[in-house]
C-alpha positions as CSV (number, residue, x, y, z in Angstrom):
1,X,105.5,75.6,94.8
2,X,107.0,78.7,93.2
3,X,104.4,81.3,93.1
4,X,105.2,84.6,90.3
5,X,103.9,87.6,90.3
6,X,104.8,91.1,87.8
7,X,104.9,92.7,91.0
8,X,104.9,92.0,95.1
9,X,104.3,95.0,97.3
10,X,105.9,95.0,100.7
11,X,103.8,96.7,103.4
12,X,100.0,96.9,103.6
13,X,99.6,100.3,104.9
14,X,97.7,103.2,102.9
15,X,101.0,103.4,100.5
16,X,100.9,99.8,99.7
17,X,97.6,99.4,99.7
18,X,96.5,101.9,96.7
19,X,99.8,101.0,94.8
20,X,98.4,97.1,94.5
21,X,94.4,98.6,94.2
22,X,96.0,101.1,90.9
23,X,98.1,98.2,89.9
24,X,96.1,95.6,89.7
25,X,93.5,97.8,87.9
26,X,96.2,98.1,85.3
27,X,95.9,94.2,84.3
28,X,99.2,93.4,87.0
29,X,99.2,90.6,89.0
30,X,99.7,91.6,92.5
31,X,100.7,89.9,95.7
32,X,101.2,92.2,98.8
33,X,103.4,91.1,101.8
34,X,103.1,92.4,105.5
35,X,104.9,91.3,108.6
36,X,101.9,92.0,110.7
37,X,99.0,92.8,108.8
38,X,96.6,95.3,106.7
39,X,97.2,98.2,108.1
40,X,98.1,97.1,111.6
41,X,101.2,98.9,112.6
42,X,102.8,102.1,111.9
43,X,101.4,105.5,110.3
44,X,98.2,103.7,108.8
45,X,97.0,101.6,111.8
46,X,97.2,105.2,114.0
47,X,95.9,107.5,111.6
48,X,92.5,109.6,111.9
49,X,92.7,109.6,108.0
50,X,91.8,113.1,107.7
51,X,91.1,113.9,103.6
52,X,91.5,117.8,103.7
53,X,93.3,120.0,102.0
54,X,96.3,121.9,103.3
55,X,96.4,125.7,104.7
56,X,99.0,128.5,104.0
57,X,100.7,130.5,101.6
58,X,101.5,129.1,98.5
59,X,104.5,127.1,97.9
60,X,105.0,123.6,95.7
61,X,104.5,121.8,98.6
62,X,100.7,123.4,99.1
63,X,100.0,122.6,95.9
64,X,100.6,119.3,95.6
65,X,99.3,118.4,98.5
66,X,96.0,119.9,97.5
67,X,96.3,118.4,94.3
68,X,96.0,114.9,96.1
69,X,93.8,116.0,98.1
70,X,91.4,116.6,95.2
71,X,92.0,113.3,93.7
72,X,91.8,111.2,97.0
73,X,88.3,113.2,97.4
74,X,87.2,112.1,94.5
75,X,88.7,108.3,94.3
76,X,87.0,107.7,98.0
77,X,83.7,109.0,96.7
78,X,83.4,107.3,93.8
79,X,85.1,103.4,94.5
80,X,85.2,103.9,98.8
81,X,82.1,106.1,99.9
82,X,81.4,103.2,102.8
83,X,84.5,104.6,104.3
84,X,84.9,107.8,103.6
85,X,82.1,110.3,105.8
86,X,82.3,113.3,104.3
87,X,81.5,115.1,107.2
88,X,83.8,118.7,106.5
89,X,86.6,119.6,107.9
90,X,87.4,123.2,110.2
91,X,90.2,124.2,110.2
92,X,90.7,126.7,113.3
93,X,93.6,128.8,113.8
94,X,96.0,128.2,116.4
95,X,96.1,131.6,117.9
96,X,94.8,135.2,117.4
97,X,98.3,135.4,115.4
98,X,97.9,132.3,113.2
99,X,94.1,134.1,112.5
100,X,95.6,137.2,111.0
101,X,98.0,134.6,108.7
102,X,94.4,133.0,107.5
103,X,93.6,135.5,104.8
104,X,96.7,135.5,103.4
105,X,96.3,131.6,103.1
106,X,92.6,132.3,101.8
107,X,94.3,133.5,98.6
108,X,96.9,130.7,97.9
109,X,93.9,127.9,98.2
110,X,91.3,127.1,96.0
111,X,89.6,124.2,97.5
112,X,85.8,125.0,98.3
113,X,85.6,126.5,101.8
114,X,83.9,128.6,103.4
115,X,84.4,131.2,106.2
116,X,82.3,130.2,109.6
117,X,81.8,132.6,112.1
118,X,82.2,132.4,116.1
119,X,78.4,132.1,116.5
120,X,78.1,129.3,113.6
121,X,81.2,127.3,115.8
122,X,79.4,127.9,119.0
123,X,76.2,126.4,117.4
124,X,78.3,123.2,116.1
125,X,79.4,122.6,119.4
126,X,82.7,124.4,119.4
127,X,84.5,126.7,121.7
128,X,86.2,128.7,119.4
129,X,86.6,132.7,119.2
130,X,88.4,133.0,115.7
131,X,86.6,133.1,112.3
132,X,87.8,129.5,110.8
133,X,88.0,127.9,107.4
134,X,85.3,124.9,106.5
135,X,86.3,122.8,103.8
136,X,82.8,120.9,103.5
137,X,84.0,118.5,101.0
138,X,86.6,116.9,103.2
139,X,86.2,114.3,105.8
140,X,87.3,111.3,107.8
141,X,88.2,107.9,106.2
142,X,88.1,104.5,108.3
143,X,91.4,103.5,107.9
144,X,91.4,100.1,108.6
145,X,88.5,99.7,106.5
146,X,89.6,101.3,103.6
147,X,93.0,99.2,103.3
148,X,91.0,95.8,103.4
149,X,88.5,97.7,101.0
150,X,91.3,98.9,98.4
151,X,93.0,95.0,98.6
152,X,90.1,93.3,98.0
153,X,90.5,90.3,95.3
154,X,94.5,91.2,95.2
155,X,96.9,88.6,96.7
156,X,97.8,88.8,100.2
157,X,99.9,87.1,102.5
158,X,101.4,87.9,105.9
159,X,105.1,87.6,105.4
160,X,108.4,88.8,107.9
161,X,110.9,90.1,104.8
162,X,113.7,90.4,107.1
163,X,117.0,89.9,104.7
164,X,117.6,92.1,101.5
165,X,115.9,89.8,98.4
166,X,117.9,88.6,95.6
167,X,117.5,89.6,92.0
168,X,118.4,87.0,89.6
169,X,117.1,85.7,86.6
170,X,114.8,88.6,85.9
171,X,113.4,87.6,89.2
172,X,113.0,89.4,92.9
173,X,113.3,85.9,95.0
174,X,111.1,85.9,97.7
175,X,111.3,82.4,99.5
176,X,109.0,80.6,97.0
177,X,107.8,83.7,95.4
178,X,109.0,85.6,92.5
179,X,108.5,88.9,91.5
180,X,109.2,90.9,88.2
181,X,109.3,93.5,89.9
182,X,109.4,94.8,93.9
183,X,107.9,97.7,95.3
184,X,108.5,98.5,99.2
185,X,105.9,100.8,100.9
186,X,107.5,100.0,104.1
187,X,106.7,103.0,105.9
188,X,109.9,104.7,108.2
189,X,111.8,101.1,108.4
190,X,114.1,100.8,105.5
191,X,116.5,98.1,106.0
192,X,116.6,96.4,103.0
193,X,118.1,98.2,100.8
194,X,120.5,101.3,101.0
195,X,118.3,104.6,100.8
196,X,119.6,107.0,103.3
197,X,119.2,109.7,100.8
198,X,116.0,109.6,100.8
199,X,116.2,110.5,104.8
200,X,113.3,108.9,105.6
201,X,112.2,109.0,109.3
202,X,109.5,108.1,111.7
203,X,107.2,110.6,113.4
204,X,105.4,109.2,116.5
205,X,101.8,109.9,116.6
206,X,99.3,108.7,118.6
207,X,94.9,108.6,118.5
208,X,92.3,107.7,121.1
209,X,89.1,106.5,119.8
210,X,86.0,108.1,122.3
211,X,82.6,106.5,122.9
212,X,80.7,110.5,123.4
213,X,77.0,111.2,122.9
214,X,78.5,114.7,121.9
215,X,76.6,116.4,118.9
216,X,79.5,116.6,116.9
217,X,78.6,116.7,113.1
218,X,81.8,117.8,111.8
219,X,85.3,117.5,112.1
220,X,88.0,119.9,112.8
221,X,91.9,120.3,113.3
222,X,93.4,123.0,115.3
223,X,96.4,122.2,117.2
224,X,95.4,118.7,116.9
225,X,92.5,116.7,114.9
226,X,89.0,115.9,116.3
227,X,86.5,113.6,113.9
228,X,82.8,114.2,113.8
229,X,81.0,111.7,116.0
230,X,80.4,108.6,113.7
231,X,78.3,105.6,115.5
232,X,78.9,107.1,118.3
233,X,82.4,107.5,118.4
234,X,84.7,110.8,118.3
235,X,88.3,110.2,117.1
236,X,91.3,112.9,118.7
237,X,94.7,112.5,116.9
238,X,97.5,114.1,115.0
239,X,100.6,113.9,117.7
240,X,104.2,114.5,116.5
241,X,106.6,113.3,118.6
242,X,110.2,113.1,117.0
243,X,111.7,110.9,119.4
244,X,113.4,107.4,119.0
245,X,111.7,106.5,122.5
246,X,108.1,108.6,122.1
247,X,106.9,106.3,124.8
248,X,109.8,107.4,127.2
249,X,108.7,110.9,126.8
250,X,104.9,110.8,127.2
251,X,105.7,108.3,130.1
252,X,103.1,105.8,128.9
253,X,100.0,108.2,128.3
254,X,100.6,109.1,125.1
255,X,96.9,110.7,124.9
256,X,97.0,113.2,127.7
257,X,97.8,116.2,125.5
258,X,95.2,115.4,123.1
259,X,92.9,115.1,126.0
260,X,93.7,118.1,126.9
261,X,93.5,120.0,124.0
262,X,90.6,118.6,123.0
263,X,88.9,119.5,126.0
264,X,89.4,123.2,125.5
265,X,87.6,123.0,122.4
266,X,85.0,120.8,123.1
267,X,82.8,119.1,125.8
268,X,84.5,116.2,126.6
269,X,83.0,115.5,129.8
270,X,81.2,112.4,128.7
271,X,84.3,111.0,126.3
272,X,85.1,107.1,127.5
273,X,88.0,105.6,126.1
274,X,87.6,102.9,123.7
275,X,91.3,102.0,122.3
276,X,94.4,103.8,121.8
277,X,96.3,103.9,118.9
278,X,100.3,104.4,118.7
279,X,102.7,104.3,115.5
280,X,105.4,105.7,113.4
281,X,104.7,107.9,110.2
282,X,107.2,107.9,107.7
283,X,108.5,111.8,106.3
284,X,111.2,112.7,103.6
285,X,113.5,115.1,104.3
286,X,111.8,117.9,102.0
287,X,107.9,116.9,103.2
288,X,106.9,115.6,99.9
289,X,106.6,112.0,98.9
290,X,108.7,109.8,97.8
291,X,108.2,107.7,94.7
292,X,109.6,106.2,92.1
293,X,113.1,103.8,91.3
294,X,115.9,103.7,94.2
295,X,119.4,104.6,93.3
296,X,122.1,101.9,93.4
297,X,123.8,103.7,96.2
298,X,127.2,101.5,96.6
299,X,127.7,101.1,93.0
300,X,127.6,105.1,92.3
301,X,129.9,106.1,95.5
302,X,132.4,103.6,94.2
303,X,132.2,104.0,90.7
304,X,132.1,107.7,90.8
305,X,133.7,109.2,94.1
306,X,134.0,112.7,93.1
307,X,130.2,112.7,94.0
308,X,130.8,113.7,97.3
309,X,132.5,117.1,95.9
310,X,129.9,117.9,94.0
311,X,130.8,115.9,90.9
312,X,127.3,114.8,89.0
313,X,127.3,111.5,87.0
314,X,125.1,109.2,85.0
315,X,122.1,107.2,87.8
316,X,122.4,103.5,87.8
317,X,119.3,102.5,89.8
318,X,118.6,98.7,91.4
319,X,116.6,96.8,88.8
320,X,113.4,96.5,89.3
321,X,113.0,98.4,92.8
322,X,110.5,101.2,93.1
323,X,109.2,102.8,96.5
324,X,106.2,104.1,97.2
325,X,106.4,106.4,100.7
326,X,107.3,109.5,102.7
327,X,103.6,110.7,102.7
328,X,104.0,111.4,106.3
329,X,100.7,112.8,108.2
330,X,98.7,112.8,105.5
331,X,99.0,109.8,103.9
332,X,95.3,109.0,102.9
333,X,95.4,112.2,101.0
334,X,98.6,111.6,99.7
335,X,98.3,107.6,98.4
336,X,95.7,107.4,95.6
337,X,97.2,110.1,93.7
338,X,101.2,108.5,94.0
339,X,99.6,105.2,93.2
340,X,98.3,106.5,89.8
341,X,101.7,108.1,89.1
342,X,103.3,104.9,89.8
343,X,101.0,102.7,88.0
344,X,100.8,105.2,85.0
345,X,104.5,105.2,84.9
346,X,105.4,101.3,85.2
347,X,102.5,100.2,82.7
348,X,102.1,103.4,80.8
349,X,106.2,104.6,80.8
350,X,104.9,108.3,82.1
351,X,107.4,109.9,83.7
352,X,107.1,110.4,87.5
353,X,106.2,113.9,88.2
354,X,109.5,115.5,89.5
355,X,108.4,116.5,92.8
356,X,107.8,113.4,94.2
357,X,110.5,111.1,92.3
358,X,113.7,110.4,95.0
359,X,116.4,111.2,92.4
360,X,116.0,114.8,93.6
361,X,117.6,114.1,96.9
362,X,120.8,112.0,95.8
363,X,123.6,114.6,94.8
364,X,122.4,117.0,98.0
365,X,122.1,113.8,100.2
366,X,126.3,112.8,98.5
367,X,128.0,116.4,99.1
368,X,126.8,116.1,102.7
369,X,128.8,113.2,103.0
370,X,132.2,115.2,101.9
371,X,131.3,116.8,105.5
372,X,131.0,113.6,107.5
């Protein structure tokens, strides 16, 4: 039986996940499609799901990001507080250098902080000798959680999308589905349709999930990410390995670094393995998200092929296609707030804020090609 839909989502990570939740709230009907399941490979099914805001001086980027970061606070609070434990978040500088850098980053951030003290660390458990930053409205978000929390009642169906759908007939054909419309939150694989300038690529991490009677009450990122202890469990993360065989390089124990790290800044003497985590995040080329329609790249290079010398023309984009990704390591900041841009923009025709919206990468991403 043919199925329709105004919209099918491919991928069930964080991206996909608050796209259909934002959608669906808009009156849409939804179906999302995964290959493997909610959440259960790539950036999303690795993540520690820090909700923080970001550190340094100011630049478009910072502000942004601490735009979402806002937002996500707020839109885990008030619909997802089950799975979000708001437990703070230090962040401690990397080196007596890096601790100089933090008050000129004191100026360019506005999220509610506070300093804490070498005493105050040592008293939380922490073996730490610079003043740090402690954003006390941030936290830790059960990722797995959340995703099944955020597609509950939406339409779900585990589905391998391995050939490029067809668009006829005001349709995206889908097997037996149909789809007005198609929206891939894929993550770092993109092999559907052409969208190399985008440049999206994967970033290897990797998280180890502790059983620790450690008095841990907060969280904290340094060098690398350590949760609070929730039920009894402490959470290290936030590898980046650029690599297209990670596993080749940290020769099958991809959590000795963390462990490492995480040991010179906290007991971990009684910290038993539970599971290990491993998975690619998906990054633009600029750091900032991607969102919005996808260019018709083989119609524009042939129609216009004076692109490549710097020649700007009229963008013909695939009907119907949108993408939703690029948020990288901070994807469950990141998600919420490009959800609302996307659903604001295909219900409500708002215009997707320019900083996120792919179109700013095609004419860079065709003169490079002049030089290929």
């Amino acid at each position: 039986m043919i199925k329709k839909y105004d919209i099918v989502v491919v991928g069930a990570g964080i991206a996909g996940a608050c796209s259909a939740y934002f959608l669906s709230k808009k009156g849409l009907s939804v179906l999302v499609i995964d290959r493997s399941g909610v959440a259960s490979i790539g950036g999303s099914a690795c993540a520690g799901a820090f909700i923080s805001p970001k550190i340094g001086k100011f630049s478009p980027l910072l502000s942004l990001t601490n735009e979402a970061f806002e937002f996500s606070k707020e839109f885990y609070l008030e619909n997802f507080s089950k799975y979000f434990y708001q437990t703070g978040i230090i962040r401690i500088p990397r080196d007596d250098n890096d601790a100089k850098k933090f008050i000129e980053y004191e100026k360019a951030n506005t999220s509610k902080r506070k300093w804490i003290t070498k005493e105050e660390l040592k008293a939380l458990n922490i073996n730490e000798k610079n003043r740090s930053f402690f954003f006390f409205e941030a936290g830790v978000c059960d990722a797995p959680s959340l995703c099944n929390a955020l597609l509950e009642g939406i339409e779900y169906k585990q589905y391998n999308l391995t050939s490029t759908p067809i668009y006829k007939d005001n349709y995206w054909h889908i097997g037996d589905i149909r789809a007005s419309k198609l929206l891939l939150a894929t993550g770092y694989e993109n092999t559907l349709f052409d969208m190399r300038y985008m440049g999206v690529h994967g970033i290897w991490g990797s998280r180890g999930d502790y059983r620790s009677s450690l008095n841990l009450k907060v969280s904290m990122h340094k060098n690398i990410s350590i949760s609070a202890n929730i039920n009894g469990v402490i959470k290290l993360g936030a590898t980046h390995i650029r690599a297209k065989n990670p596993c080749m390089i940290c020769d099958g124990k991809p959590l000795r670094t963390l462990e490492e790290k995480a040991s010179s800044m906290v007991d971990t003497s009684d910290f038993e393995l539970i599971e290990t985590f491993c998975g690619m995040r998906s990054g633009s080329k600029d750091y900032f998200p991607l969102l919005g329609r996808v260019v018709d790249v083989d119609f524009m290079l042939k129609e216009y092929p004076r692109l490549i010398k710097g020649a700007k023309a009229p963008l013909k984009y695939i009907e119907n296609l949108y993408i939703c990704n690029g948020v990288g390591g901070r994807g469950f900041v990141f998600a919420p707030l490009m959800a609302k841009f996307l659903a604001d923009f295909l219900v409500d025709n708002q215009e997707i804020d320019s900083r996120v919206n792919p179109d700013r990468l095609f004419f860079k991403w065709c003169r490079k090609l002049h030089s290929i």
